[in-house]
C-alpha positions as CSV (number, residue, x, y, z in Angstrom):
1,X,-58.8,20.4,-30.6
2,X,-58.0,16.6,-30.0
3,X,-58.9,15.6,-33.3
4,X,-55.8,18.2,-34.7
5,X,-53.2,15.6,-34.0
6,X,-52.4,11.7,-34.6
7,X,-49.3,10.9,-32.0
8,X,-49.5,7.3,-33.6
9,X,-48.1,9.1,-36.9
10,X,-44.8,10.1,-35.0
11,X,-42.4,7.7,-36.0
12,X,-43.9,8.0,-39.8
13,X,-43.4,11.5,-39.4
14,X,-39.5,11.3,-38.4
15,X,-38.8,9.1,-40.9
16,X,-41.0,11.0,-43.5
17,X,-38.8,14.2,-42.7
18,X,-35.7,12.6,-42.7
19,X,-36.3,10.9,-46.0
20,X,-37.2,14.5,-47.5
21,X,-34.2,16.0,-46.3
22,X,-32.1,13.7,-48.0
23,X,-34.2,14.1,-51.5
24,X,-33.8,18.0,-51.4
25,X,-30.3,17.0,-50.4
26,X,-29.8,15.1,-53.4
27,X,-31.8,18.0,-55.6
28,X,-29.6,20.9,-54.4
29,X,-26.1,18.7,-55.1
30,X,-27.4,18.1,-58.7
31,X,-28.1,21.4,-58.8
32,X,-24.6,22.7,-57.5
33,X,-22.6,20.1,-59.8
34,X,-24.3,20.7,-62.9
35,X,-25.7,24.2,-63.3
36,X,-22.8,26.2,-64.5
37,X,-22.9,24.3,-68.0
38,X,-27.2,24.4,-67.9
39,X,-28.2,27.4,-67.0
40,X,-24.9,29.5,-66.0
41,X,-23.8,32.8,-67.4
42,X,-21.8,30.9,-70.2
43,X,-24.4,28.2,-70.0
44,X,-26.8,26.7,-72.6
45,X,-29.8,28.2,-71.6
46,X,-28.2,31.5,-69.3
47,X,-30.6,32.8,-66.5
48,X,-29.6,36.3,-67.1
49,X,-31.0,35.9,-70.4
50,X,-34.3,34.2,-69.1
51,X,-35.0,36.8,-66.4
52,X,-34.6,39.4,-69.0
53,X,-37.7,38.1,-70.8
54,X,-39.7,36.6,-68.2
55,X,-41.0,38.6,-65.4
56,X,-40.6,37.9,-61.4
57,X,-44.6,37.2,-61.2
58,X,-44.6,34.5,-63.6
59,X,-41.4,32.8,-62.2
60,X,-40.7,34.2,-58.5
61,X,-36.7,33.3,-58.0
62,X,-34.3,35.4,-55.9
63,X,-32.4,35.8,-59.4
64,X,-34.2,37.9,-60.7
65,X,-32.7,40.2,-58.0
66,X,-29.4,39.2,-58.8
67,X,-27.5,36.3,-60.7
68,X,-23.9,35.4,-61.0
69,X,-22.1,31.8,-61.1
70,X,-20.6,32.4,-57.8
71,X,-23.8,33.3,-55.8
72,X,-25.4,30.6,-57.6
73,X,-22.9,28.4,-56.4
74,X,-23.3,29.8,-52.5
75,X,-27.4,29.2,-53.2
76,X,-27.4,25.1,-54.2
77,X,-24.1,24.7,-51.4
78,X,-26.3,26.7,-48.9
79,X,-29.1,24.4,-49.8
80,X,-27.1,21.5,-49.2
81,X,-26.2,22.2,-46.0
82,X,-29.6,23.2,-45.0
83,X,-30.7,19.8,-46.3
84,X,-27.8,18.3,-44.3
85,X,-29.3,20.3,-41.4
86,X,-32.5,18.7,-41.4
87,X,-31.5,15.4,-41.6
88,X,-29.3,15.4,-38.7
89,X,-32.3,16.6,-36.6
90,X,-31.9,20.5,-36.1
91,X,-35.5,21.1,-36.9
92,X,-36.0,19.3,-33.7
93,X,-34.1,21.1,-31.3
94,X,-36.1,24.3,-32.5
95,X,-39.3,26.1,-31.2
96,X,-42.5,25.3,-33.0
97,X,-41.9,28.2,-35.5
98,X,-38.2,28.1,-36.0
99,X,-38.3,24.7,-37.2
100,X,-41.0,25.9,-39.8
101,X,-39.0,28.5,-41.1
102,X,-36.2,25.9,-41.1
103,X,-38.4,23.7,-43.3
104,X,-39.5,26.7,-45.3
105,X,-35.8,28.0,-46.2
106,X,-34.9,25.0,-48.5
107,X,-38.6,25.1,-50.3
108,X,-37.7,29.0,-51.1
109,X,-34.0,28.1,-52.2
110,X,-35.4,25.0,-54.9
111,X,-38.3,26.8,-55.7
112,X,-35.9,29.6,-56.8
113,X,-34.1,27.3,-58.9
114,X,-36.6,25.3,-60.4
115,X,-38.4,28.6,-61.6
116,X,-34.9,29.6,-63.6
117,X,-34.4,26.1,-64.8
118,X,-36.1,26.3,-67.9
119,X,-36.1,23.1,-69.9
120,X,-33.7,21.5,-67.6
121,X,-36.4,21.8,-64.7
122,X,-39.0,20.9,-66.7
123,X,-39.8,17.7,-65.0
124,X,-42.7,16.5,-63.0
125,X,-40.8,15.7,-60.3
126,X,-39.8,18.9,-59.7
127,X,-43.0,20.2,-58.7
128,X,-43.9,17.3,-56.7
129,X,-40.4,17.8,-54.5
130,X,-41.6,21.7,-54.3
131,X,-45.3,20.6,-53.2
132,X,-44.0,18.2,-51.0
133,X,-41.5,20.6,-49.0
134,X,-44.4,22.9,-48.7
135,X,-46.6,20.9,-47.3
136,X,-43.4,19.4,-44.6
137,X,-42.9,23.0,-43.1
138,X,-46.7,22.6,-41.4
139,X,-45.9,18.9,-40.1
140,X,-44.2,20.0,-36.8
141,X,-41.8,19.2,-34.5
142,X,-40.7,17.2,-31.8
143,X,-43.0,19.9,-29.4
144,X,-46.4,18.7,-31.1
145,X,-47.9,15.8,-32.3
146,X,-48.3,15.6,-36.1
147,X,-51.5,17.4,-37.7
148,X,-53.9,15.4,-38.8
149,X,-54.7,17.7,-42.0
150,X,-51.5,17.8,-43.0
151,X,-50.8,14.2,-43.3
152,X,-53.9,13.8,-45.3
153,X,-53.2,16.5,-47.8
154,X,-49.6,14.2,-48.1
155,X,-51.8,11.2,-49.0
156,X,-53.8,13.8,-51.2
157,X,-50.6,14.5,-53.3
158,X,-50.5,10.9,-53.7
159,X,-53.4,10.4,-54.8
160,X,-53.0,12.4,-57.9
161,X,-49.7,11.1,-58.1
162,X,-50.9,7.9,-58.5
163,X,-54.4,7.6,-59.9
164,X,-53.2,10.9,-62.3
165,X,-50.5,8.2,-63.9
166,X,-53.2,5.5,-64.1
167,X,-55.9,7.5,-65.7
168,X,-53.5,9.1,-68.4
169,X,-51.9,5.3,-69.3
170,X,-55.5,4.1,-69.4
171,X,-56.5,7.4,-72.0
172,X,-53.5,7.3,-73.6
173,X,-51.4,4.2,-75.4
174,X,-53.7,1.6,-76.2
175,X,-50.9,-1.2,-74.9
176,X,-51.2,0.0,-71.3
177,X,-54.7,-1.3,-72.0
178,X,-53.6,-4.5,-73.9
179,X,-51.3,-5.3,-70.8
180,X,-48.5,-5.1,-73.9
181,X,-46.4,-1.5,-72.7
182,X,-43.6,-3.9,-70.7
183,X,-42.8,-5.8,-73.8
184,X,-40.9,-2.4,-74.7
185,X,-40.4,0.1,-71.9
186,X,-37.7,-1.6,-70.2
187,X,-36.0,-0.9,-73.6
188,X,-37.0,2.4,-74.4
189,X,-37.4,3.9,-71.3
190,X,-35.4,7.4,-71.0
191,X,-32.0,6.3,-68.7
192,X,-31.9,2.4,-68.2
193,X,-30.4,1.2,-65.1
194,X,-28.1,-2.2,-64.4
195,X,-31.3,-4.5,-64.6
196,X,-32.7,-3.0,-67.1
197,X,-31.7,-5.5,-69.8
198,X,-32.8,-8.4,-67.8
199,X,-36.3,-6.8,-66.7
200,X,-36.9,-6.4,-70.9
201,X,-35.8,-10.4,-70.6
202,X,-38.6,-11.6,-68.3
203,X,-41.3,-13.7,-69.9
204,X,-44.0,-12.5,-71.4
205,X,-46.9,-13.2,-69.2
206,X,-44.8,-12.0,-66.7
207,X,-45.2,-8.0,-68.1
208,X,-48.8,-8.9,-68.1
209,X,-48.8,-9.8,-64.7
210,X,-46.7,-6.3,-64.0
211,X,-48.6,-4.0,-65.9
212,X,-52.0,-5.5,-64.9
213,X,-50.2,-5.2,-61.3
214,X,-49.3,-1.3,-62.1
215,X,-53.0,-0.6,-63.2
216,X,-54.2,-2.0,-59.6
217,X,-51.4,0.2,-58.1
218,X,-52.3,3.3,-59.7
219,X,-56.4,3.2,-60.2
220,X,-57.6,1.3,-57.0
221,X,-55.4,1.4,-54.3
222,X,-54.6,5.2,-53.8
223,X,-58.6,5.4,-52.7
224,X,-57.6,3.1,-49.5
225,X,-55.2,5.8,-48.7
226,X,-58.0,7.5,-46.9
227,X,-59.4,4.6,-45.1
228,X,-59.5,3.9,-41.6
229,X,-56.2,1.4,-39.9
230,X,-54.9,-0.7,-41.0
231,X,-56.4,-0.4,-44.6
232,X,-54.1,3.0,-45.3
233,X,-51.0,1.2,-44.2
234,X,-51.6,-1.8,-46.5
235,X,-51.8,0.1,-49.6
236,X,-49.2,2.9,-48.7
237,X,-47.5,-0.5,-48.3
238,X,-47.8,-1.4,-51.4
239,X,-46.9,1.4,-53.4
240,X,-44.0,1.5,-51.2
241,X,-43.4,-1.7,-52.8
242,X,-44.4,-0.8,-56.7
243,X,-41.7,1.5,-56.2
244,X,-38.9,-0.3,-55.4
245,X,-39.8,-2.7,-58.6
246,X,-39.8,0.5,-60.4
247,X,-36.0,1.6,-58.6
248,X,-34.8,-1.3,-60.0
249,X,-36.1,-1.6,-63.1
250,X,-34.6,2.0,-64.4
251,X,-33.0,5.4,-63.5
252,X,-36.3,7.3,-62.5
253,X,-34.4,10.6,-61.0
254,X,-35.9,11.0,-57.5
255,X,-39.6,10.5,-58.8
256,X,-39.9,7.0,-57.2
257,X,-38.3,8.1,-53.7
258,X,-40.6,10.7,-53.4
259,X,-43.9,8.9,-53.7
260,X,-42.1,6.6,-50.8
261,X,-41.8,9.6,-49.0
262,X,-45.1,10.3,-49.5
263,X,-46.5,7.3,-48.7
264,X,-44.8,7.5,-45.3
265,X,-47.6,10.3,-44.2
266,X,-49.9,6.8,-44.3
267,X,-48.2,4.4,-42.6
268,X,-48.3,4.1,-38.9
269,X,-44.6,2.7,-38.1
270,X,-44.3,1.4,-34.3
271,X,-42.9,3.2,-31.7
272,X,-43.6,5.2,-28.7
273,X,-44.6,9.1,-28.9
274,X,-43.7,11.1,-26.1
275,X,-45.9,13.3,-24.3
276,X,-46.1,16.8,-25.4
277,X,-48.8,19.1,-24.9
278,X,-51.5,20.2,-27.5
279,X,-50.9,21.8,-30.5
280,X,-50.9,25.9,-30.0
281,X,-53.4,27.6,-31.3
282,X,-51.8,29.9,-33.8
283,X,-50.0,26.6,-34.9
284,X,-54.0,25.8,-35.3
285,X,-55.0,28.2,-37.5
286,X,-52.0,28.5,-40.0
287,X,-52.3,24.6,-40.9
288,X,-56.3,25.2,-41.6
289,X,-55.6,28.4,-43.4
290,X,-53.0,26.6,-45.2
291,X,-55.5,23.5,-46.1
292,X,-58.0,25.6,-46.8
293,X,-55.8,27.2,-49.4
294,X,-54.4,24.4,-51.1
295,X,-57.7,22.8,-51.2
296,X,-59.1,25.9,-53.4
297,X,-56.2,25.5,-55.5
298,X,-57.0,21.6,-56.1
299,X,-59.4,22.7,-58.2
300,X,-57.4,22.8,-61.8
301,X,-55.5,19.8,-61.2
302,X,-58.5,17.8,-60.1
303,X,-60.5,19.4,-63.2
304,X,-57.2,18.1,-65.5
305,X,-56.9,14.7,-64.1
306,X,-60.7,13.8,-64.5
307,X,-60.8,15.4,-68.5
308,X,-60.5,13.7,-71.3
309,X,-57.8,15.6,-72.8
310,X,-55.4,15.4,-69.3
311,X,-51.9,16.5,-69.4
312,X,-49.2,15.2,-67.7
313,X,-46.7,17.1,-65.4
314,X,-48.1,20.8,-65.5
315,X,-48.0,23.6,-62.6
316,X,-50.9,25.8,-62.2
317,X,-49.2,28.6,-60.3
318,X,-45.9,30.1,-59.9
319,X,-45.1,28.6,-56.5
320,X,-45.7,24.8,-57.6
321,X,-48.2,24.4,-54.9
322,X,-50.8,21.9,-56.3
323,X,-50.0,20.1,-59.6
324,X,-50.7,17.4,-62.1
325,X,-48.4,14.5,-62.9
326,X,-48.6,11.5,-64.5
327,X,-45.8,9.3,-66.7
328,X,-45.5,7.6,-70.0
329,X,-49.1,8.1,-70.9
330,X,-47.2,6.8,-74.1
331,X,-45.0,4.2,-74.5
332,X,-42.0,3.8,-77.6
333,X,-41.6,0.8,-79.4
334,X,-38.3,1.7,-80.9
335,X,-35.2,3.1,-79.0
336,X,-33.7,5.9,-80.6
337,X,-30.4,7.4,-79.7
338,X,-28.3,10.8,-80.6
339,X,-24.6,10.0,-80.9
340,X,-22.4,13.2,-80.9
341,X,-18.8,12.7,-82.5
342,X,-16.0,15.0,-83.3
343,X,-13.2,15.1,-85.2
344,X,-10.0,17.3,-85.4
345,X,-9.5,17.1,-89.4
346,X,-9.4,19.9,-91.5
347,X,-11.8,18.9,-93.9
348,X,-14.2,16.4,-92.6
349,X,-15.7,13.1,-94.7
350,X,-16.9,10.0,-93.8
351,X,-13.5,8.3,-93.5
352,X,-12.6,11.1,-91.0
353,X,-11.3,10.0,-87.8
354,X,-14.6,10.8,-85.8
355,X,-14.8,10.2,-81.9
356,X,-17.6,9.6,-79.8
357,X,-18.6,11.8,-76.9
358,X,-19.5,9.3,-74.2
359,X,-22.3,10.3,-71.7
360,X,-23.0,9.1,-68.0
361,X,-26.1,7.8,-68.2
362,X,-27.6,7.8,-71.5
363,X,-26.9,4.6,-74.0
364,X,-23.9,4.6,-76.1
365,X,-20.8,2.2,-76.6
366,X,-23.4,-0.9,-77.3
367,X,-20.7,-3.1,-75.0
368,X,-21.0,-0.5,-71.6
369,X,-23.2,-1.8,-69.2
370,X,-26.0,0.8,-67.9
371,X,-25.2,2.0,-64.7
372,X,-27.4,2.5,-61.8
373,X,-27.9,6.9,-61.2
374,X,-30.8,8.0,-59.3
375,X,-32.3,9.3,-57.0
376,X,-29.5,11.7,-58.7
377,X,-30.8,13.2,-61.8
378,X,-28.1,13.2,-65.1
379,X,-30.6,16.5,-66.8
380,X,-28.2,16.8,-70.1
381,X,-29.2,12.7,-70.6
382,X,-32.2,12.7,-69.9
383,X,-32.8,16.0,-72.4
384,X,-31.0,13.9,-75.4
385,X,-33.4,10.9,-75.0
386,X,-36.1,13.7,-75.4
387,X,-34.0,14.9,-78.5
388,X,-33.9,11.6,-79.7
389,X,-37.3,11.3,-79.8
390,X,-37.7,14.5,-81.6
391,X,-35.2,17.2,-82.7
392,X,-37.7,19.8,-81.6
393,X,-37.5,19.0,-78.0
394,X,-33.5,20.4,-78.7
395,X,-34.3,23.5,-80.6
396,X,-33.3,25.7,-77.8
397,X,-30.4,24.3,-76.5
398,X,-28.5,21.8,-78.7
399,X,-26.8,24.1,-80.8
400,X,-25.3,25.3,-77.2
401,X,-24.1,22.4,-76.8
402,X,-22.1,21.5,-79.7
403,X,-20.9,25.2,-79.5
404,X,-19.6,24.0,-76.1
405,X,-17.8,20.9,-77.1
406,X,-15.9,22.9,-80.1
407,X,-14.5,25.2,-77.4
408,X,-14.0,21.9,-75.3
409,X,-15.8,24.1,-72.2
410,X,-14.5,22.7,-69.2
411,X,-17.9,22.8,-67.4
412,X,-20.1,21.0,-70.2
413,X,-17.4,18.2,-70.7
414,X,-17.9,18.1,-67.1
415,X,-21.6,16.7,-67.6
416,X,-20.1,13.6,-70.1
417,X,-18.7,10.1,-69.3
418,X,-15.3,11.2,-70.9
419,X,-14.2,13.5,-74.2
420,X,-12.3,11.8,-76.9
421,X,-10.4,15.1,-77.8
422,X,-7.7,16.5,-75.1
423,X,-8.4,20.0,-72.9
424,X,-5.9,21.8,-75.3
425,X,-6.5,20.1,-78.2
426,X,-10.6,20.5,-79.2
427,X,-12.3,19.1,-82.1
428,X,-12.3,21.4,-85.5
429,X,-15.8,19.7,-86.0
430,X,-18.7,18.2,-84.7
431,X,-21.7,16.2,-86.0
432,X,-24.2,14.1,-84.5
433,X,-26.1,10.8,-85.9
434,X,-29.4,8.9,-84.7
435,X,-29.4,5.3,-83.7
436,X,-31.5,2.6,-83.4
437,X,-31.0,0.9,-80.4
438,X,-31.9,-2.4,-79.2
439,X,-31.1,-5.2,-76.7
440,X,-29.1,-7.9,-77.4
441,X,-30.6,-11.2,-76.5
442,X,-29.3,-13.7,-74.4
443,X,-27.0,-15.5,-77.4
444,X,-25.9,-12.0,-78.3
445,X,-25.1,-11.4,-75.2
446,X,-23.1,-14.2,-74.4
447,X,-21.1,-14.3,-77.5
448,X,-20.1,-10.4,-77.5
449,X,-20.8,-9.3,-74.1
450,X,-22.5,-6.3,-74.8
451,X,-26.3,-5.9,-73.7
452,X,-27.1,-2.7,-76.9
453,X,-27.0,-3.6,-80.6
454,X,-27.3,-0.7,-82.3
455,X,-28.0,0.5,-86.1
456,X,-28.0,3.7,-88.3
457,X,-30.8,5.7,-88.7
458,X,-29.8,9.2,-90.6
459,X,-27.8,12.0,-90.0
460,X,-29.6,14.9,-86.6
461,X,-26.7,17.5,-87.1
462,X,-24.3,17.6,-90.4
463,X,-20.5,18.5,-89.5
464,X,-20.2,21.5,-87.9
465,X,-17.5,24.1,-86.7
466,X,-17.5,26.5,-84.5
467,X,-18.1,29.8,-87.0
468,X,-20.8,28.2,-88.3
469,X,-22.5,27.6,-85.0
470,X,-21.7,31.3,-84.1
471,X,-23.7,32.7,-87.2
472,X,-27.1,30.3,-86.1
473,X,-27.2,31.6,-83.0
């Protein structure tokens, strides 16, 4: 079939799959680095105890066959060096079908993570890395031209990345329809980045200009994505573009590189594709069987995106498949901000000498400058901005936490900045306090030199030891 294939898509397709390599990379590093205080045996949120409870058919993961830290550990290293793999170009010097299996060993290894995660893999970008990958073991290899299917049901994904976000701004906060949202994102956006502060700074008109310029982005141009050349490559070019402002402007995990990668699947980059013959018929059929399946399953996430009451960031089967996203369908006006402080005194009062846990990412000292993390994804700051906002959203797993920092556990004080309190000498208590958080302005800044001003709000968790922490949980 000579309609199967687009050879003019083979440089996009390299660069596409090279790209993705390094984001699953990135995701199984993260992963490796950070999971022994998440989700580990000791961790806050343990998957032995989760696959106890929650059966292999609503969350298939190899760990529900087994679990332990160290074969954990081998699973996100293996994935790494798969990932590593795949970006030096071994999928290339494979037959047809090994580099498919290739492609389809690092979608198995996250998806079995992601499905263990738990609150920590709650995210919508999650899903979108998983549908992503699945969709990259049909592209092919250096034996056949890219399949035409399969780069449309790329530009499909980002479709309803795209036009999912605008509908749900344009249903949801009324100042993403006032143009008003950018007068306080850049300040209360989940993990600011370096130029965070001075994005908040621009003018006024000027976050007109950009959300007006986001609404364009997201509700117009993803329907040129399926329009003849050069029309797809203009407006895959200028998402490409949105996203960048967006890289800048904040620490958006790997969301933002993976709707570049996306938007790879329409643009046709120059250069030469060599002659290869046609596709092979059983290549054929899987990638129609395969279309035809995810297709059928667009159903629920096509049915979400066009009601009135659409969700954000949801999964409609175990695998992660086809999915809804969307983002900040609200926006908060005020910057809130969970400070966690210990002390080693006996009997603990106001005067006590408290000291404050310092984080990576997430806001603290009001003088240290917000530092630029993603595509690598800080999950324990990102979770206390989602505490911040409400205590609920740390019902499961804060208590862990501050159990952790009593016993100063070597893996969690891993996750932090730095620890006030020595390895041999931990804190007899802990409490933590909500802050209001704001920018400085430009006079502030010059005369103090730090970008946060921040104020008390009330007490989130009264001092605590470790006994007591015991008994809650």
């Amino acid at each position: 079939m000579e309609w199967f294939t687009a050879p003019e898509y083979w440089m996009s397709r390299l660069v596409l799959q090279k790209a993705l390599a390094v984001v699953y990379l990135v995701a199984f590093l993260g992963a490796a680095l950070q999971f022994r205080a998440l989700i580990g045996e000791r961790g806050m949120l343990p998957v032995p105890r989760f696959v106890a409870r929650v059966p292999f058919r609503q969350a298939p993961s190899v760990f529900h066959l087994h679990y332990s830290d160290r074969f954990f550990a081998v699973w996100a290293w293996t994935g790494c060096a798969v990932s590593v793999a795949l970006v030096a170009g071994l999928d290339g010097r494979l037959p047809l079908w090994g580099a498919m299996l290739l492609w389809l060993v690092p979608w198995v290894m996250y998806l079995s993570i992601v499905n263990v995660g738990q609150t920590w893999y709650s995210f919508g970008w999650e899903s979108l890395l998983l549908e992503t990958g699945f969709l990259a073991v049909f592209l092919g290899n250096d034996e056949v031209a890219p399949p035409v299917v399969v780069l449309f049901l790329l530009r499909w994904i980002l479709f309803r990345v795209e036009f999912g976000a605008g509908l749900i701004k344009m249903r949801g906060d009324a100042c993403w329809r006032k143009l008003t949202c950018l007068d306080h994102h850049h300040e209360t956006q989940p993990m600011p980045g370096p130029l965070s502060w001075f994005f908040h700074h621009l003018p006024k008109p000027l976050h007109r200009v950009e959300v007006a310029a986001n609404h364009f982005t997201q509700l117009v141009v993803p329907v040129l994505l399926f329009a003849p050349q050069p029309v797809a490559t203009a407006a895959a070019a200028l998402m490409i573009v949105t996203q960048l402002w967006l890289i800048l402007s904040g620490n958006f995990s790997w969301l933002n590189w993976i709707t570049i990668v996306l938007a790879l699947s329409a643009l046709e980059l120059p250069g030469t594709a060599p002659d290869v013959p046609g596709a092979p018929l059983w290549y054929e059929v899987v990638v129609l069987a395969v279309a035809a399946l995810l297709v059928t399953l667009s159903y629920h996430p096509v049915r979400n995106m066009i009601s009135r009451r659409q969700v954000m960031n949801r999964s409609f089967d175990p695998l992660h498949l086809v999915n809804t996203y969307g983002a900040f369908g609200s926006v908060s006006r005020i910057r809130y901000e969970v400070v966690v402080e210990g002390t080693a005194d006996a009997v603990p009062h106001e005067d006590s000498d408290w000291r404050e846990y310092e984080f990576r990412g997430k806001p603290g000292d009001p003088g240290r400058w917000p530092r630029q993390f993603a595509p690598y994804h800080l999950r324990l700051d990102w979770m206390m901005w989602f505490a911040a906002l409400s205590p609920a959203y740390a019902g499961s797993w804060f208590g862990a936490l501050v159990e952790r920092l009593l016993e100063n556990d070597r893996d969690t004080l891993r996750l932090l900045r730095r620890s006030p309190f020595p390895p041999d000498a931990p804190p007899r208590y802990v409490r933590a306090r909500l802050f209001r958080y704001r920018y400085t302005t430009w006079q502030e800044l010059r005369e103090t030199g730090a970008c946060w001003e921040r104020t008390y709000v009330r007490e989130f968790l009264p001092p605590t030891r470790l006994d007591r922490v015991a008994q809650k949980s």
